[in-house]
C-alpha positions in Angstrom: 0.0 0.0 0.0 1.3 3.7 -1.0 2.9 5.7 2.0 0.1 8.4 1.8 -2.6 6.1 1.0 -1.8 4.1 4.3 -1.9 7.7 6.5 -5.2 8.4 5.2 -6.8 5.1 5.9 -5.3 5.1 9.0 -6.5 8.7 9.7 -10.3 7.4 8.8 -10.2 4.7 10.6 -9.4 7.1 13.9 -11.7 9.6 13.1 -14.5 6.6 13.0 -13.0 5.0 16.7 -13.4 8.9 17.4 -17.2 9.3 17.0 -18.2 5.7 18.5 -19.2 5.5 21.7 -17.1 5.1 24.3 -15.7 1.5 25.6 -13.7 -0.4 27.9 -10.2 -0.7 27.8 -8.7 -3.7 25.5 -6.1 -6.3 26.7 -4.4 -7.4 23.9 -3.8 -11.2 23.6 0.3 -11.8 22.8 -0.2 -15.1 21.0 -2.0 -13.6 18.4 0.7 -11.4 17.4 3.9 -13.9 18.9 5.0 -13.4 15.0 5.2 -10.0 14.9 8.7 -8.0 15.6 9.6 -8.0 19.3 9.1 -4.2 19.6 6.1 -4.3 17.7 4.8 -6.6 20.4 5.9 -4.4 23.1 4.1 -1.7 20.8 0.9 -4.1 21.7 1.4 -5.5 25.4 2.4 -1.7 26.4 -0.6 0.7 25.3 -3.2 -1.9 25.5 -3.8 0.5 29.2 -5.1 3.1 27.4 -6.6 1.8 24.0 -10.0 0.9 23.9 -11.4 -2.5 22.6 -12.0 -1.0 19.2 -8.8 0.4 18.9 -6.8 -2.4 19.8 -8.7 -4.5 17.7 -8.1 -2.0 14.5 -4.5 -2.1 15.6 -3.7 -5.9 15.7 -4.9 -6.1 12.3 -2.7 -4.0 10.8 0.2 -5.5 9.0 3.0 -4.0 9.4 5.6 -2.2 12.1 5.0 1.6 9.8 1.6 1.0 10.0 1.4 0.9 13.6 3.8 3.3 14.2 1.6 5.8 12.4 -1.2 4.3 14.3 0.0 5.1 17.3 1.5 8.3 16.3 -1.4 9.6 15.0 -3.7 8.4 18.1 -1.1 10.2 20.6 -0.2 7.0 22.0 3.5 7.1 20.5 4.0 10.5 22.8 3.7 8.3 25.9 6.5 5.8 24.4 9.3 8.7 23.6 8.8 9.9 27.2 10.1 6.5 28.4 13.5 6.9 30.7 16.9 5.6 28.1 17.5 3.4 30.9 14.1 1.8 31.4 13.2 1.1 27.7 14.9 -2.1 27.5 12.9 -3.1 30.7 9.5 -2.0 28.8 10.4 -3.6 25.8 10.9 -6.8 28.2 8.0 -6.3 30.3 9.8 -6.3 33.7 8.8 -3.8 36.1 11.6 -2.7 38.3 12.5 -0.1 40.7 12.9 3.8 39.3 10.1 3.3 36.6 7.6 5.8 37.1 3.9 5.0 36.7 3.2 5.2 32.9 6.0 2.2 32.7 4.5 0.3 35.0 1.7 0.3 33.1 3.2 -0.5 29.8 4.9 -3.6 31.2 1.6 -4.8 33.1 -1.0 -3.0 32.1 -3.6 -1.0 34.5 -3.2 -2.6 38.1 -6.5 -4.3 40.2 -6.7 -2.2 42.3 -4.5 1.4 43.3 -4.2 2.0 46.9 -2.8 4.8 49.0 -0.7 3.8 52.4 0.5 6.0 55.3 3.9 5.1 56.4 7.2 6.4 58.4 5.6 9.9 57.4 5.5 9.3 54.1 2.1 8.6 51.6 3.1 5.8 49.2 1.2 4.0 46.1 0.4 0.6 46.1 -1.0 -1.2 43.1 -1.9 -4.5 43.0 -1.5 -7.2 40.5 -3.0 -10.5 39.9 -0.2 -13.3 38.4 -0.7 -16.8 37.2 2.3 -19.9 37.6 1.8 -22.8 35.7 3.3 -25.9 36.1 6.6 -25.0 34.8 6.8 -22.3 36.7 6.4 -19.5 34.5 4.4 -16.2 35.9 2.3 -14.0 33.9 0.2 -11.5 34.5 -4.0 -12.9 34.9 -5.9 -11.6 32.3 -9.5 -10.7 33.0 -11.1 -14.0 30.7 -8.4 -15.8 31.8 -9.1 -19.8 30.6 -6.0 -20.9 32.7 -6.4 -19.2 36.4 -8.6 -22.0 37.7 -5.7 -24.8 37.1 -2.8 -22.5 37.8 -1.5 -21.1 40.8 -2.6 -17.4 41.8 -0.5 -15.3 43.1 -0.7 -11.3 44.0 2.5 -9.1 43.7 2.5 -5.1 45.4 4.0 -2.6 43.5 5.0 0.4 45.9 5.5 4.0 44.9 7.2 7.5 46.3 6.7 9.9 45.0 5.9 8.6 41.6 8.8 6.6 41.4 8.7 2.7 41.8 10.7 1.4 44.9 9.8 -2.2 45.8 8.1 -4.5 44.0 6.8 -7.7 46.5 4.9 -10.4 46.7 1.5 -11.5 49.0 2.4 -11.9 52.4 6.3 -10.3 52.3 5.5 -6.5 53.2 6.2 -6.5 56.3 9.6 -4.9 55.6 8.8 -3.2 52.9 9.0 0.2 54.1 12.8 -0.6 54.2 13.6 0.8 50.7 11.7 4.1 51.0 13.7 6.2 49.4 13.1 9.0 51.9 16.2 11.6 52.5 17.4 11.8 56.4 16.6 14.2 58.2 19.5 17.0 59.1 20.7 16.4 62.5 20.4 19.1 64.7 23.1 22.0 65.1 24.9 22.1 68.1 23.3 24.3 70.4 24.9 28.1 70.9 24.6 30.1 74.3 22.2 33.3 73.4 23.2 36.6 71.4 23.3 38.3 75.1 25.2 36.0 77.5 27.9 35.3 74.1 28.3 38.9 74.4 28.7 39.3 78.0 31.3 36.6 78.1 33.4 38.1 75.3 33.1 41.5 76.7 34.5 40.3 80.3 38.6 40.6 80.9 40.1 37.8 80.7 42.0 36.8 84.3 
């Protein structure tokens, strides 16, 4: 298909996602595209969080890696992918979350969490969102998605992702919080100055002769 003639059907096809009515969020399911380019798939797995049903449904169809570029460029979703941290693309493309990405990432790597909670600790509000895994028999974990066809034989498991300060900075499992708190990145507090005698009595003793 001709460069320009791809933009515009592109281009039609959002304006018609546009004027529907609004709809849930899509989850897009990996092993239909497991032949496409790795970053293509990251492309996928990592805006699903924000594309509706429709769109990710338009999207997976398309053929090839320009195509969804200018898919997602023209939808504003390929804004979102340049404002990833240099040093946490490779975890994106990898879908590992890991400490220092900031929410947005998170999101890319495992999409929207269960549930978002805010916590009250050590003087210090933190984010916690919660995330629903699945470990099959040979031990590999993946995220549960919501018509899930394998949670019922698999192993279910619930992983915390904390937050400060919109930074991720521990990332635990069910039942091992307890010392979570631990890695709060939180600055220490400057000690105290040693104390001084007051303005008057300093100046009393320096104006008194010495023996």
């Amino acid at each position: 298909m001709p460069y320009k003639r791809m933009l515009s059907t592109v281009a039609v096809v959002l304006l018609a996602l546009a004027v529907a009515m609004p709809a849930l969020a899509g989850q897009v399911n990996m092993r239909k595209i497991k032949k496409w380019p790795a970053l293509d798939q990251a492309w996928a797995r990592s805006f699903d969080a924000w594309m509706s049903a429709e769109e990710l449904d338009v999207f997976i169809k398309l053929r090839s890696t320009d195509e969804r570029r200018d898919f997602l460029t023209q939808a504003g979703y390929f804004k979102k992918w340049k404002k990833i941290d240099k040093e946490m693309l490779p975890h994106v493309i990898k879908g590992d979350v890991v400490k220092g990405m900031n929410k947005d990432e998170v999101f890319m790597c495992w999409d929207k969490p269960e549930k978002i909670r805010k916590d009250f600790r050590r003087d210090a509000y933190v984010d916690v969102m919660n995330y629903k895994f699945e470990i099959d028999r040979k031990g590999r974990e993946f995220i549960m998605r919501e018509d899930s066809k394998t949670a019922y034989k698999n192993e279910n498991i619930t992983k915390f992702v904390y937050m400060y300060n919109g930074k991720v900075f521990s990332i635990v499992y069910e039942g091992e919080e307890e010392n979570v708190m631990d890695d709060l990145p939180i600055e220490a507090k400057p000690e105290p100055a040693d104390e001084q005698p007051p303005a008057d009595d300093a100046a009393e003793e320096a104006a008194e002769p010495a023996p």
